[in-house]
C-alpha positions as CSV (number, residue, x, y, z in Angstrom):
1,X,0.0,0.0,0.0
2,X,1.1,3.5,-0.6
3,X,0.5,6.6,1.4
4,X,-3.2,6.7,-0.2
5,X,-4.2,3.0,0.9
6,X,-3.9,2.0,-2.9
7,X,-1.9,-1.8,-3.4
8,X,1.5,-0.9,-5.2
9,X,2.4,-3.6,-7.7
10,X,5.3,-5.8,-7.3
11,X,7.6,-5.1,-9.8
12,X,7.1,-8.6,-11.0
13,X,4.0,-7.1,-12.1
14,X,4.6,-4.6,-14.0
15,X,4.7,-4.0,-18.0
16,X,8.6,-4.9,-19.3
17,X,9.1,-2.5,-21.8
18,X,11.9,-4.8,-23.0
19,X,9.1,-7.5,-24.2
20,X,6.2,-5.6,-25.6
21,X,6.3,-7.2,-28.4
22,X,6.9,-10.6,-27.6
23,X,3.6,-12.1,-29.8
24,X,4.7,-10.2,-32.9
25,X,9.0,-11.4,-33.2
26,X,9.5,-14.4,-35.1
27,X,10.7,-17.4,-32.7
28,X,14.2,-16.9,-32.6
29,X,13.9,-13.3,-31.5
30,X,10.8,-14.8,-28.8
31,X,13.4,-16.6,-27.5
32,X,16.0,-14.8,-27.3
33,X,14.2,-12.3,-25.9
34,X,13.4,-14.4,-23.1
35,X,16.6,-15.4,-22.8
36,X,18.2,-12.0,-22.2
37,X,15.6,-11.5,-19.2
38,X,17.1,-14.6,-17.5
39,X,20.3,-13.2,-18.5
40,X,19.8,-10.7,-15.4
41,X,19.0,-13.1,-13.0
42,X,22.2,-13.9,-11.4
43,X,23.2,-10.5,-10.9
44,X,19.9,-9.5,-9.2
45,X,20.1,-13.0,-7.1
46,X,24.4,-11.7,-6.1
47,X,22.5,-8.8,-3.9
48,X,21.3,-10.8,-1.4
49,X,24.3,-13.1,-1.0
50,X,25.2,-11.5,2.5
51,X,21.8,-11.9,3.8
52,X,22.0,-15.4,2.6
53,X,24.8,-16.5,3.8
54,X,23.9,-15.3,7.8
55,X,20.3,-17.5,7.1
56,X,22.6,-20.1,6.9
57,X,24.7,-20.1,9.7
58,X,22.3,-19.5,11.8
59,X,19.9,-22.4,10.0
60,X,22.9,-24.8,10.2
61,X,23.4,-23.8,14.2
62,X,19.9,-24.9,14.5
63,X,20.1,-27.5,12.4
64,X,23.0,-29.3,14.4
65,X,21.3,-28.3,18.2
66,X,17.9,-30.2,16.6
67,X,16.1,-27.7,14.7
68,X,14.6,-28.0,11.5
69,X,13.9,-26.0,8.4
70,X,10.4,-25.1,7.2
71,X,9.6,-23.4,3.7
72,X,6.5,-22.1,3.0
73,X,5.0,-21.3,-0.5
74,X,2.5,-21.3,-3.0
75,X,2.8,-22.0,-6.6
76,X,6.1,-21.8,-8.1
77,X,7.6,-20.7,-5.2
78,X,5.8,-23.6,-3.0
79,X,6.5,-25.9,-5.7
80,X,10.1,-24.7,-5.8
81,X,10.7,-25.5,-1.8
82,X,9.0,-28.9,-2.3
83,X,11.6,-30.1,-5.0
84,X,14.6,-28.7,-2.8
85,X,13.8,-30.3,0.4
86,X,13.2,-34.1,-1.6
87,X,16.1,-33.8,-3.4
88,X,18.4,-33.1,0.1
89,X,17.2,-36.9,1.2
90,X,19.2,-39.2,-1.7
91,X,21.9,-36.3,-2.9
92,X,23.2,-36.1,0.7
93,X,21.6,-38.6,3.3
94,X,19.4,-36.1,5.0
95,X,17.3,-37.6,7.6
96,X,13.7,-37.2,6.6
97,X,11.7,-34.0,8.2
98,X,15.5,-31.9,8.7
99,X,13.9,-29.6,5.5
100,X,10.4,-29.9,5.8
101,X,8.7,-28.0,2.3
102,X,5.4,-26.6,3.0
103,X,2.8,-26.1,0.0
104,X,0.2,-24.4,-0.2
105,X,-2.9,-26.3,-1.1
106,X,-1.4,-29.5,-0.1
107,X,-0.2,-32.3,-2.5
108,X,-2.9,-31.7,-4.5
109,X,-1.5,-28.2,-5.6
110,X,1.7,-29.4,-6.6
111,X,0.0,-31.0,-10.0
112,X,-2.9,-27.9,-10.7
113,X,-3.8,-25.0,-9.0
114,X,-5.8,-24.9,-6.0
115,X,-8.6,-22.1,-6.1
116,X,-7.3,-19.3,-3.1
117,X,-4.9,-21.6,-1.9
118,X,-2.2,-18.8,-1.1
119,X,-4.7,-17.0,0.7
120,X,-5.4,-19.7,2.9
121,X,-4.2,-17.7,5.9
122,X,-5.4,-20.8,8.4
123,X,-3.8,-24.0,5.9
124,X,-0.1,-22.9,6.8
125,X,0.9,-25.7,8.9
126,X,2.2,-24.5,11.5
127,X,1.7,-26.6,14.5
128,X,5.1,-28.2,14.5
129,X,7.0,-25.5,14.4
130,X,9.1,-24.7,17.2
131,X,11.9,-21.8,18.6
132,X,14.4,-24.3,17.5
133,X,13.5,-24.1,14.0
134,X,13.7,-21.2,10.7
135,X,11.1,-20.9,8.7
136,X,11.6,-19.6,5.0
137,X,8.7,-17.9,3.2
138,X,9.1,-17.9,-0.6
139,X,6.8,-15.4,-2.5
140,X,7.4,-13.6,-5.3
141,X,5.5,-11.0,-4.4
142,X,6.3,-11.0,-0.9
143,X,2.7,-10.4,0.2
144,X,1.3,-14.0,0.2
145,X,-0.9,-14.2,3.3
146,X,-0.6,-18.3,3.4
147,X,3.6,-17.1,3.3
148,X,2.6,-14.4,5.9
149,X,0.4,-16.8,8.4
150,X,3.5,-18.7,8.4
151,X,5.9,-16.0,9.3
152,X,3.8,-15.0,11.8
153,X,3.5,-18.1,13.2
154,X,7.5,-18.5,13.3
155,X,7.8,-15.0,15.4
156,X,5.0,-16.5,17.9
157,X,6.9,-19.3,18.1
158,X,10.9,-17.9,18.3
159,X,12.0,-19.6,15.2
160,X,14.2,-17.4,13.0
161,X,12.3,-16.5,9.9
162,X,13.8,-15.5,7.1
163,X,11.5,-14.2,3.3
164,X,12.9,-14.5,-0.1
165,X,11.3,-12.0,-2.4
166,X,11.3,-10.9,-5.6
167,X,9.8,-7.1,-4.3
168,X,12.0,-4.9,-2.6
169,X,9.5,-3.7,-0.9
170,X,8.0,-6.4,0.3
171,X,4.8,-5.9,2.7
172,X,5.9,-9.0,4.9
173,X,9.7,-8.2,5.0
174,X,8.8,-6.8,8.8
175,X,8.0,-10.8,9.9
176,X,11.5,-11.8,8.9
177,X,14.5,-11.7,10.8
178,X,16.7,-12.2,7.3
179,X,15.2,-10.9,4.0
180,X,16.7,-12.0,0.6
181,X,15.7,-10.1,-1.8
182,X,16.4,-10.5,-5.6
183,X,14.7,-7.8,-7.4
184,X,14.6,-9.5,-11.0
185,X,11.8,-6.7,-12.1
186,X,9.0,-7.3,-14.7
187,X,8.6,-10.4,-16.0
188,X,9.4,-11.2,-20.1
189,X,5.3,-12.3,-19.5
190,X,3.7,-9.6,-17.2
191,X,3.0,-11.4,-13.9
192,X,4.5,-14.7,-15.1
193,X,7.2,-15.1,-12.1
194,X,7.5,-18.8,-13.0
195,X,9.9,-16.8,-15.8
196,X,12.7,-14.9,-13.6
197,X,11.4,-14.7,-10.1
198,X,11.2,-18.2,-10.1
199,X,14.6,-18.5,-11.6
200,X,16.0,-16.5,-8.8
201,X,14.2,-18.1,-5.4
202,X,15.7,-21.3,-7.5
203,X,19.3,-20.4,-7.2
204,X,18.6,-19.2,-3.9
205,X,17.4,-22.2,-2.6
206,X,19.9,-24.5,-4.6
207,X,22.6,-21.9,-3.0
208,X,21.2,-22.0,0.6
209,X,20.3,-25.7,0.9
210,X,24.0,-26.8,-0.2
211,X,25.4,-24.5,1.8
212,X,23.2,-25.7,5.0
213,X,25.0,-29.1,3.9
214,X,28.4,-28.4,3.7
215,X,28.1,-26.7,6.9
216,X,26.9,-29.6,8.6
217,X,29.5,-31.9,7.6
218,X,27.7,-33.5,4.3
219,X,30.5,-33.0,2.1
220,X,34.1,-33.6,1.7
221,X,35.9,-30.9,-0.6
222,X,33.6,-29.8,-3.1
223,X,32.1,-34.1,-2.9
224,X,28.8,-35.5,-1.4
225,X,29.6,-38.3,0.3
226,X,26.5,-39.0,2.1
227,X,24.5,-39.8,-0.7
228,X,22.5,-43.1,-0.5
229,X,23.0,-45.9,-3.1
230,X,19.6,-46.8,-3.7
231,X,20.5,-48.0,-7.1
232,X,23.6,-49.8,-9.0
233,X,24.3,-46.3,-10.6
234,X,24.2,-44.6,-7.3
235,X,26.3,-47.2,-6.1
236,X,29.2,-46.6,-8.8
237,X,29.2,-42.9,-8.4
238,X,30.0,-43.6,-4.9
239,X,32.9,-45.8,-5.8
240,X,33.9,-43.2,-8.5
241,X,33.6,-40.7,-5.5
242,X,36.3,-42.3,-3.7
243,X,38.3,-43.0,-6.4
244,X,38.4,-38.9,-7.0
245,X,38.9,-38.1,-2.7
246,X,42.2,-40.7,-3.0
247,X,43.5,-41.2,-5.9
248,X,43.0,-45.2,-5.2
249,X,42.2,-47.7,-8.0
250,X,38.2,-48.9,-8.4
251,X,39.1,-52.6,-7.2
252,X,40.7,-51.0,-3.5
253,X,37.7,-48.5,-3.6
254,X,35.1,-50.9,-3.7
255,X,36.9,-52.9,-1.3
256,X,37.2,-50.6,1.2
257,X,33.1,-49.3,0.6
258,X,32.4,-53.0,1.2
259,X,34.7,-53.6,4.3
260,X,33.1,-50.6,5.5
261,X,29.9,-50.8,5.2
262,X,29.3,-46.6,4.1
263,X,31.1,-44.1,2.1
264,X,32.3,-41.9,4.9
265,X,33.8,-44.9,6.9
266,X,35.9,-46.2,3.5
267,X,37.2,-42.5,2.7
268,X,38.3,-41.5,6.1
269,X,39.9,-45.5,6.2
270,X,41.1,-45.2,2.7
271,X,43.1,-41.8,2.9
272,X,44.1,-43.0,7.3
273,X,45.7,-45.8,5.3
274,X,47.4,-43.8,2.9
275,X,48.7,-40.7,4.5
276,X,48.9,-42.0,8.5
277,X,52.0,-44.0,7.5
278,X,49.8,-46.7,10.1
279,X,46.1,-47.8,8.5
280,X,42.9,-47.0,11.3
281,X,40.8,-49.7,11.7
282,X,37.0,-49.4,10.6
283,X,35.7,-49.0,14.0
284,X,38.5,-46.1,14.6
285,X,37.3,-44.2,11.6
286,X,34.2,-44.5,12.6
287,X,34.5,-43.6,16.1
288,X,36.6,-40.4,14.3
289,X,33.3,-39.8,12.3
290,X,31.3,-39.7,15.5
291,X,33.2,-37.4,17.4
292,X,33.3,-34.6,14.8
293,X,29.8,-35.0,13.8
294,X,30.6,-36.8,10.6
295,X,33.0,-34.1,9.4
296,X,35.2,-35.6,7.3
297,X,38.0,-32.8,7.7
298,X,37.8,-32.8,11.7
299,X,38.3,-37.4,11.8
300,X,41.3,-36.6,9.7
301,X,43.0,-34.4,12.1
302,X,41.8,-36.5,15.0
303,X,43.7,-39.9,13.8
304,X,46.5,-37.3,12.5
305,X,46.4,-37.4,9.0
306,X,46.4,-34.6,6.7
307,X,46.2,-35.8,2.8
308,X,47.2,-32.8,0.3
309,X,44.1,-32.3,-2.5
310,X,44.0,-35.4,-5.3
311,X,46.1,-34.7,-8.2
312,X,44.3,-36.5,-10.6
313,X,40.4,-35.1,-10.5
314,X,38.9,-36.9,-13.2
315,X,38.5,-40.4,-11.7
């Protein structure tokens, strides 16, 4: 609202004077067209790096004391959070309700679109939510009241709340405690903010939910290695994985994953044995693991050994 009580569109909703023409341009020009839009996106997303990374320190503090994480959405941006927090489960062995994604409309919604859904101030579910916790509202427009019941639900509660927006000025920026704002500006398709606002609370998430991981110990290097082998593939990316973290041959990788029993286990035994000039057993790597929260980097220095980087990264 401005000073006259009149609703000030989101500049996701405004005319782009870039695209007015968009049903006229042969196909190559559509698409280019489109194209250069997305072009600003990671520039506009770059702005509210600092803010991001502070939602995720304090989301991994939580995180390791017991907390969880809670996004909240509706359409894309609902949509969005629900593909994030599933794909955190296989990619790095997430225990199941760590991210928790929130839709609104239910699983219904994901599919087609529920009629007033987002404005469904009483279907954020909320109940579970706890001081220990952050809940993340995604809305484009930052003024979704489903998005806003849930914010306000998080202050009640002493969760840290954080809002990523495409509006920088945002009528529920006031219910969050850290705001990430990427103001991508009218949309190639006026209102369309599956287009660039979408794009942007994408790399958003994708940067905040990997970062929450490699804070918490899920990675080694710039590796995942607490994915799950629920398939054969999965399985051979994992001895692949530790053939790139040693620089040991696949028959010694895949003996040491099977000696084991888990990935993390056969690299911290696999790189004790080659850099502690004395091998750990199993049960003292993973005693290592357990003390240092399953951070790779901190078992190493605990049974003394301190590999250099891989020299050959293409394994």
């Amino acid at each position: 609202m401005n000073h006259s009580g009149i609703r000030v569109a989101s500049p996701t909703e405004q005319v782009n004077a870039r695209t007015t023409e968009l049903d006229a341009v042969p196909t190559l020009e559509l698409v280019r067209l489109l194209h250069d839009e997305d072009r600003t996106v990671p520039d506009a997303v770059a702005a509210a790096l600092p803010e991001l990374a502070g939602l995720v320190d304090d989301a991994a503090a939580r995180v390791a004391d017991g907390g969880r994480v809670h996004y909240f959405g509706a359409g894309t941006s609902g949509r969005l959070g629900v593909l994030d927090a599933a794909e955190l489960l296989p990619t790095f062995g997430l225990t199941d309700g760590v991210v928790v994604a929130h839709h609104a409309g239910g699983t219904t919604a994901l599919l087609r679109a529920v009629e007033n859904a987002e404005d469904d101030i009483d279907g954020a579910d909320t109940a579970d939510v706890t001081a220990a916790d952050v809940v993340i509202g995604l809305t484009a427009s930052g003024r979704t009241p489903y998005v806003g019941a849930a914010l306000t639900a998080a202050r009640a509660a002493g969760a840290s709340s954080a809002l990523i927006t495409s509006n920088p000025n945002a009528p529920l920026a006031k219910l969050a405690d850290y705001l990430l704002v990427a103001d991508t500006g009218p949309e190639a398709l006026t209102g369309s903010t599956r287009l660039k606002a979408g794009t942007a609370q994408k790399l958003l998430l994708n940067s905040f939910s990997t970062a929450l991981m490699v804070r918490l110990g899920h990675t080694y290097r710039n590796l995942m290695v607490d994915m799950r082998a629920t398939n054969a593939k999965l399985r051979g990316r994992m001895v692949r994985l530790l053939v790139q973290a040693t620089g040991a041959d696949d028959t010694r990788c895949t003996t040491a994953l099977d000696l084991c029993g888990d990935l993390k286990t056969a690299l911290v035994h696999l790189l004790a044995e080659q850099h502690s000039g004395v091998s750990a057993t199993v049960q003292q790597c993973r005693a290592a693991l357990a003390e240092s929260g399953g951070r790779v980097r901190q078992a190493l220095t605990a049974l003394n050994v301190h590999p250099a980087p891989p020299t050959d990264l293409h394994g």
